[in-house]
C-alpha positions as CSV (number, residue, x, y, z in Angstrom):
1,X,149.9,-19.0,41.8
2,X,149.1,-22.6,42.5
3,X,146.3,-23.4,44.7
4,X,146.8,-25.7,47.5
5,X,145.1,-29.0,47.8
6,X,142.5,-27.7,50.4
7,X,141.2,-24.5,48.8
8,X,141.2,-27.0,45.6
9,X,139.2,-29.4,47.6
10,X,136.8,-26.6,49.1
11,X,136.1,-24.9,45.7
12,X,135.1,-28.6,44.2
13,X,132.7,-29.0,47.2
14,X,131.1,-25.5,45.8
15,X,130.8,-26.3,42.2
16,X,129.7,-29.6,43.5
17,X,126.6,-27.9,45.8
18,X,126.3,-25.4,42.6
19,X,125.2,-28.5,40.5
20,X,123.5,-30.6,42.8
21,X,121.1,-27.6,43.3
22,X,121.0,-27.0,39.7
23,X,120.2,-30.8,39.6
24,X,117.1,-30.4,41.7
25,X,115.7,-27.6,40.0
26,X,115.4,-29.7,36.8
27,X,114.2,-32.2,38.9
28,X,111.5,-30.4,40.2
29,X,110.8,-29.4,36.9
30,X,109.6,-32.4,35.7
31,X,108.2,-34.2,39.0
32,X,106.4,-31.6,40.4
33,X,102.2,-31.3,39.9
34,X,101.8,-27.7,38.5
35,X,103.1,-24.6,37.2
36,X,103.2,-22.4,40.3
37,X,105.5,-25.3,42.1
38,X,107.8,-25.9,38.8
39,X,108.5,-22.1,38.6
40,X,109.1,-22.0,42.5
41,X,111.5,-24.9,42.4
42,X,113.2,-24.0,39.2
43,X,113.7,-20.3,40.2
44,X,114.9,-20.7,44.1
45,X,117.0,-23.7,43.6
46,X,118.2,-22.6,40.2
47,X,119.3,-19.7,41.6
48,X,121.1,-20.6,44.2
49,X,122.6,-23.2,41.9
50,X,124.3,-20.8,40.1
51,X,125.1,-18.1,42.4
52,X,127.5,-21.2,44.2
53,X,128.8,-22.3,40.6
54,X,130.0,-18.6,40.2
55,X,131.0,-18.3,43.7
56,X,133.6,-21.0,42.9
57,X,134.7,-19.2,39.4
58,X,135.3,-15.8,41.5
59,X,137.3,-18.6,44.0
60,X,139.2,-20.4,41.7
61,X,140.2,-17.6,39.3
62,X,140.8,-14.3,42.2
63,X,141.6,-11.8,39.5
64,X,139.9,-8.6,40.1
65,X,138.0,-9.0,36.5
66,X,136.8,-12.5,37.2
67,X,135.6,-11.8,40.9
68,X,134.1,-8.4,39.5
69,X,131.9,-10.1,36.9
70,X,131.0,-13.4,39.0
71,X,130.2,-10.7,41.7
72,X,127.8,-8.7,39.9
73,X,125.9,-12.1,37.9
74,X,125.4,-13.2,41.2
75,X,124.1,-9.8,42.7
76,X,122.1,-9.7,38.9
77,X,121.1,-13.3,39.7
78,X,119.9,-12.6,43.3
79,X,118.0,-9.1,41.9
80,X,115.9,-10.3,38.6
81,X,115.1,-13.7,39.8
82,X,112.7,-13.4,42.5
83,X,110.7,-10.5,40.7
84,X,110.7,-12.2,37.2
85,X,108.8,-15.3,39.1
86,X,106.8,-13.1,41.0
87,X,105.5,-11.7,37.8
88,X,105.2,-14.8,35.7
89,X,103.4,-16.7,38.7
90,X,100.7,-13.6,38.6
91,X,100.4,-13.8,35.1
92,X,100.2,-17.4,35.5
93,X,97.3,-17.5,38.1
94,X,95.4,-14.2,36.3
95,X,95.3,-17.2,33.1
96,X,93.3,-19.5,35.5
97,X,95.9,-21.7,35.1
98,X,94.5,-24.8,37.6
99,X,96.0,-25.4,40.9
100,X,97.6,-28.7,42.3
101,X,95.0,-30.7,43.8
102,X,96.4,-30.3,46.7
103,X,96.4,-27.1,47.2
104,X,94.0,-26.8,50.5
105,X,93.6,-22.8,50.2
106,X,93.5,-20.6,47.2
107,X,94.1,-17.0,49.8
108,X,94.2,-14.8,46.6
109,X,90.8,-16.1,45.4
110,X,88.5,-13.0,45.5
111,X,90.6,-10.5,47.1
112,X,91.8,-6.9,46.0
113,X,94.9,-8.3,44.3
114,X,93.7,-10.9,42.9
115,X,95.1,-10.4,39.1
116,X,92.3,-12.4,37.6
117,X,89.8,-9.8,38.8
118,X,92.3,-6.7,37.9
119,X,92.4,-7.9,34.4
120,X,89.0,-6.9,34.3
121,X,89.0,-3.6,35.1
């Protein structure tokens, strides 16, 4: 079945916004001051970077198989991400890893969860 030139033009404009958020992820990768704010940019906008360039794989090829596995990388994707850089920015901050300058507020600093006091217990 041959796609018309619209849902053509509309599945480009995906794979387009796929990459361009892929784009800033390594972006922010590199430009920004410290590990907390790489790991944030790299994981949201990475993310979402390739949940569109899938997104426009499940378009562009609607078999039931394709759609099925674009469908569950994406769902994978949406599941692991957020709690993998959850994890790695604790484990991150419990190092005493330093801080951007500026940062105006450490809130974790001294509290219950702080993970650099857990580690001690």
């Amino acid at each position: 079945m041959m796609l018309n030139d619209f849902w053509q033009a509309f599945i480009g404009l995906v794979v387009l916004g796929g990459a361009i958020f892929c784009l800033i992820a390594a972006i922010g990768v590199l430009r920004l001051p410290d590990v907390l704010t790489r790991m944030h940019a790299s994981s949201k906008a990475g993310t979402l970077g390739c949940g569109l360039i899938l997104l426009s794989v499940a378009l562009f090829f609607p078999g039931i198989d394709v759609v099925a596995r674009a469908a569950a990388a994406i769902l994978f994707l949406l599941l692991t991400t957020p709690v993998a850089a959850h994890m790695i920015g604790r484990a991150i901050y419990a190092t005493g890893e330093p801080l951007w300058k500026g940062a105006s507020v450490d809130e974790l600093k001294g509290t219950k969860d702080d993970p650099a006091l857990r580690l001690g217990e």
